[in-house]
C-alpha positions as CSV (number, residue, x, y, z in Angstrom):
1,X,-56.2,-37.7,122.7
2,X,-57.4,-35.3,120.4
3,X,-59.1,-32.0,122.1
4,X,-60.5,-29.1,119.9
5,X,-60.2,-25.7,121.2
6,X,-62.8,-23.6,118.7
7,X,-61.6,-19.6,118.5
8,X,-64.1,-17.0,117.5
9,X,-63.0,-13.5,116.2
10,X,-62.8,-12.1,119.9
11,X,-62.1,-14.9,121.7
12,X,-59.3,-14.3,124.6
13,X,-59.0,-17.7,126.1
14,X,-58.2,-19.9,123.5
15,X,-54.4,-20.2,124.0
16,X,-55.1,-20.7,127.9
17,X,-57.7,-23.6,127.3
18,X,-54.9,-25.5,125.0
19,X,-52.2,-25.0,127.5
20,X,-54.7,-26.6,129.8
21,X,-55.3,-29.4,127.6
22,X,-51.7,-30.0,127.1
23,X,-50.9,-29.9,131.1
24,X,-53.7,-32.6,131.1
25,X,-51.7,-35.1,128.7
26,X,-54.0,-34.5,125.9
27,X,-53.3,-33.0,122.1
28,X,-54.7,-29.4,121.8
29,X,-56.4,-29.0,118.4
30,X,-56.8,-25.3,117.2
31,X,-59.9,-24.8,115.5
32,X,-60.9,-21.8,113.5
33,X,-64.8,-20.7,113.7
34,X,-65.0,-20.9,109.5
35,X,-64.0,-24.5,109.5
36,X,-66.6,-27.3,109.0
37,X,-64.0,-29.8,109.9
38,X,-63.6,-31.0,113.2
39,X,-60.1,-32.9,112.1
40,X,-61.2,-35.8,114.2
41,X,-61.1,-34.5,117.8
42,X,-62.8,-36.3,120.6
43,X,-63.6,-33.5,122.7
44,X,-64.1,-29.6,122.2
45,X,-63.9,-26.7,124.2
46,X,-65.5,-23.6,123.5
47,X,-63.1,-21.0,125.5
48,X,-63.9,-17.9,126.8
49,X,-63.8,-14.1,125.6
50,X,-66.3,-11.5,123.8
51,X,-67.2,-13.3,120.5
52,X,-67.9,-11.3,117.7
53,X,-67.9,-8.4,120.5
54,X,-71.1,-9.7,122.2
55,X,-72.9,-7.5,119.8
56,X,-77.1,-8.3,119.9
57,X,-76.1,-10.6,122.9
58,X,-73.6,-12.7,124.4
59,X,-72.6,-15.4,121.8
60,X,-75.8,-14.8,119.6
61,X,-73.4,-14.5,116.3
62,X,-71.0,-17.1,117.0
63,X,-73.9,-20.1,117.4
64,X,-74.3,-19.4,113.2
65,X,-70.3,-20.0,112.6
66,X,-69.9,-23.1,110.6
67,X,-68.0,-25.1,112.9
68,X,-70.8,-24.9,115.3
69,X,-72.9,-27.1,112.8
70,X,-70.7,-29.9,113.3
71,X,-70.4,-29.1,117.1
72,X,-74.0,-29.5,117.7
73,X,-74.1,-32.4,115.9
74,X,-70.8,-33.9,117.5
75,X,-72.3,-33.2,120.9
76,X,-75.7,-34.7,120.3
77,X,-73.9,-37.7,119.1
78,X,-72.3,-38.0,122.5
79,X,-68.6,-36.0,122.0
80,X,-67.7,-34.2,125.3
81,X,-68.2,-30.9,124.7
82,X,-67.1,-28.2,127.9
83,X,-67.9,-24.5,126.8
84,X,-66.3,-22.0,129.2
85,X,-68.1,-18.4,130.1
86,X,-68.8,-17.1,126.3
87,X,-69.0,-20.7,125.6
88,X,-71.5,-21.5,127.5
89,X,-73.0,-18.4,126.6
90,X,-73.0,-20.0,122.9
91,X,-73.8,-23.4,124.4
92,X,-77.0,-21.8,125.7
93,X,-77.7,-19.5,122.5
94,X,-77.1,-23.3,120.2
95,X,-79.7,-25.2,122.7
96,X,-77.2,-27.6,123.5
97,X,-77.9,-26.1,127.4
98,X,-81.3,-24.7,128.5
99,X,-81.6,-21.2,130.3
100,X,-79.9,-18.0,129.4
101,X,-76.9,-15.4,129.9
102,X,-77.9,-11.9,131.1
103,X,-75.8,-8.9,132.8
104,X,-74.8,-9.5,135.9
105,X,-77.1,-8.6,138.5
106,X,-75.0,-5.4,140.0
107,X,-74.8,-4.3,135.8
108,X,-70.5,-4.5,136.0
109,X,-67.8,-6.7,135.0
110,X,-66.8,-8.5,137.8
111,X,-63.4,-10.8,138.0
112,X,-62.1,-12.6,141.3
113,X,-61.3,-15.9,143.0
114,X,-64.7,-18.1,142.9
115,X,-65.2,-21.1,144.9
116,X,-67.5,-23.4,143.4
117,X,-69.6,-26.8,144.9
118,X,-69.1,-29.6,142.4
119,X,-72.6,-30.5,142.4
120,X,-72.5,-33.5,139.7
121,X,-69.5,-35.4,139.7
122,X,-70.6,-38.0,136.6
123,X,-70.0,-35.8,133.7
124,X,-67.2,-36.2,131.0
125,X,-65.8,-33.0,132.4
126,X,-66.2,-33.3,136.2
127,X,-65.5,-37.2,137.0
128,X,-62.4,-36.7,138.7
129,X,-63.6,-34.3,141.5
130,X,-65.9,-35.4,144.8
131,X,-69.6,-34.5,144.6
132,X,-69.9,-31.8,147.1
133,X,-66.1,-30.5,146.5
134,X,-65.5,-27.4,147.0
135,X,-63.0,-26.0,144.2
136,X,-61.8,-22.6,143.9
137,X,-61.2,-20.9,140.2
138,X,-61.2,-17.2,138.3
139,X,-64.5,-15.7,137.2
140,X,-64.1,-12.9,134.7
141,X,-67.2,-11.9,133.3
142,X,-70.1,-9.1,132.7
143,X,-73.2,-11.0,130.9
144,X,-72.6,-14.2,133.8
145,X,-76.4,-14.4,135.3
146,X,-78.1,-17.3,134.2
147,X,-81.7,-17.6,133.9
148,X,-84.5,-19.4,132.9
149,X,-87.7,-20.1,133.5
150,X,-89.3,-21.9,136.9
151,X,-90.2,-25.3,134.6
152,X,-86.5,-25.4,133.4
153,X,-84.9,-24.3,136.4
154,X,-87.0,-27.4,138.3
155,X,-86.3,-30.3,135.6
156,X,-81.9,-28.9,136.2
157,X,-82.4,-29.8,140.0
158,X,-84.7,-32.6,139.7
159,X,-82.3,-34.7,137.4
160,X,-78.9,-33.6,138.9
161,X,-78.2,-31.2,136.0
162,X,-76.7,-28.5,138.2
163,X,-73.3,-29.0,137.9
164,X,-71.7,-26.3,139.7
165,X,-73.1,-23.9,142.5
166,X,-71.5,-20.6,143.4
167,X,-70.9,-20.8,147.6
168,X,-68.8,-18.5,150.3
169,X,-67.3,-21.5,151.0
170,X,-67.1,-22.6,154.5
171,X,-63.7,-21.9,154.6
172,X,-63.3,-19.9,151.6
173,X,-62.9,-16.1,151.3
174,X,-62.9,-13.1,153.8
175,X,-66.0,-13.0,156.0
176,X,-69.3,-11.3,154.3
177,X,-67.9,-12.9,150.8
178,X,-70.4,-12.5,148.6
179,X,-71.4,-16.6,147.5
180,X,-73.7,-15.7,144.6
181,X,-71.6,-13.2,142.9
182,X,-73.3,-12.1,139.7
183,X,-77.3,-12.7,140.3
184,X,-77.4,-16.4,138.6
185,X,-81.0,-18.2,139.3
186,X,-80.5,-20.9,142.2
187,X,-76.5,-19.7,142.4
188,X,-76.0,-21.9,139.4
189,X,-72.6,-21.5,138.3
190,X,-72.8,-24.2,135.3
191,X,-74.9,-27.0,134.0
192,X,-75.0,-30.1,132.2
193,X,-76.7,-31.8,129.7
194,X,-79.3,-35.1,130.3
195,X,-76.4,-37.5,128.9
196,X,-73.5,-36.1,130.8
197,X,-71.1,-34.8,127.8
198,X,-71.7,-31.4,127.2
199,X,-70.9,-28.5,130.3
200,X,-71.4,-25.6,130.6
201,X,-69.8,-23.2,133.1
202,X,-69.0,-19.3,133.6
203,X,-65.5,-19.5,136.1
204,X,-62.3,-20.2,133.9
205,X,-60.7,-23.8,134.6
206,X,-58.1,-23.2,132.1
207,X,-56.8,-20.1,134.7
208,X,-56.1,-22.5,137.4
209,X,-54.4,-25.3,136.1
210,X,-50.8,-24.6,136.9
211,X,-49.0,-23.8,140.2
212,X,-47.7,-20.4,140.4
213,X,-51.0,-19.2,138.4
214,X,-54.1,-20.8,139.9
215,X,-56.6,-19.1,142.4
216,X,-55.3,-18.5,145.8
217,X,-56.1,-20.9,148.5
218,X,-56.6,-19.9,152.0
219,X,-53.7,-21.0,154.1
220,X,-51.7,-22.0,150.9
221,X,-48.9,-20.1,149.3
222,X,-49.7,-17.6,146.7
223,X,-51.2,-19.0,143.9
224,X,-50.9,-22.0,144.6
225,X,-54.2,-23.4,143.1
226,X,-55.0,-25.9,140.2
227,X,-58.4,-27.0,140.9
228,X,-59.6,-26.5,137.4
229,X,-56.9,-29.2,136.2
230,X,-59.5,-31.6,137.1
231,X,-61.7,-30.7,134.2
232,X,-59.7,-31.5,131.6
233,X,-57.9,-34.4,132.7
234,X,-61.5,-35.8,133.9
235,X,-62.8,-35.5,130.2
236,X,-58.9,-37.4,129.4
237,X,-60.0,-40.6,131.7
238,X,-63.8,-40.4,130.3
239,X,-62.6,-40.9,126.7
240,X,-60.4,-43.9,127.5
241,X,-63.0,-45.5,130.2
């Protein structure tokens, strides 16, 4: 299957995301943020970096880049759509996701070993983990606080929308670890749409999807991790169920 990986002038994760599509089983598609073709892809991943420089905002340029036309109207015809830190920075920015991306609380770029609870386990991208999982991948990021306001924030927790949750972990990360690590409202670490396709998220899947590279595991051998594997190959067994 057929997964577009869009890059943006100042996009750093694009090559990561593909080799993560790859080690799923699936086809990476490049696609270049001037194209208004999505060359027949079934899913798209908007990877992470500092689009356009995240001058006037995080991703507030890159939302007006032709392909994202025919994303938006992709997504709100059901493709699975996963947009990764700056992504779902431009996810937000396009409306595709409600709420907003802000500095990080402490105001510095902040990069570590996150775990995450897998909050909603019935999206395109997240059917292949256990609601309540606890998953450990890289964040990497300086504009990672997400807001909005207490109406928005209600109707995410109400329907199930939250689809990740920053945590300590109950057996994850050196004691006083810090669970909410960047200021994000209700520790929300990504989010979904009502129909399930489009995620957004601001830890790095595509970073731990190997063995040898992943996030470290208490317990485990050094880098050892490949939790965010399940992301791509869930999105894999959606498009064939």
């Amino acid at each position: 299957m057929r997964i577009g990986v869009v890059t943006f002038p100042g996009t750093l994760d694009d090559r990561d995301a593909q080799r993560a599509v790859r080690l799923a089983g699936g086809e990476a598609v490049a696609l270049w943020h001037r194209e208004d073709d999505l060359r027949d892809v079934e899913a798209i991943v908007l990877p992470g970096g500092f689009s356009y420089g995240d001058y006037l905002r995080a991703g507030a340029i890159s939302r007006f880049s032709p392909v994202m036309e025919r994303v938006v109207d992709a997504a709100k015809g059901g493709m699975p759509v996963l947009g990764i830190c700056n992504g779902f920075q431009i996810l937000c920015e396009t409306h595709l996701l409600p709420g907003a991306m802000i500095k990080n609380a402490h105001r510095s770029f902040l990069c570590r070993d996150q775990p995450l609870v897998v909050e909603n386990n019935r999206t395109a991208w997240t059917g292949g983990y256990e609601a309540g999982q606890v998953i450990r991948i890289p964040l990497k990021n300086q504009d990672g606080q997400y807001v909005a306001d207490e109406r928005t924030l209600a109707e995410l927790e109400a329907e199930g929308r939250v689809a990740f949750r920053y945590t300590a972990g109950a057996t994850h990360g050196p004691a006083g670890f810090e669970a909410n690590p960047n200021g994000s409202r209700h520790d929300i670490a990504g989010i979904t749409n009502a129909e399930g396709n489009v995620v957004g998220l601001m830890p790095h899947p595509e970073h731990a999807v190997e063995a040898g590279f992943g996030a470290d595991r208490p317990g485990e051998a050094t880098r050892t991790g490949v939790d965010g594997l399940g992301m791509f190959t869930s999105v894999l067994r959606s498009l064939v169920a």
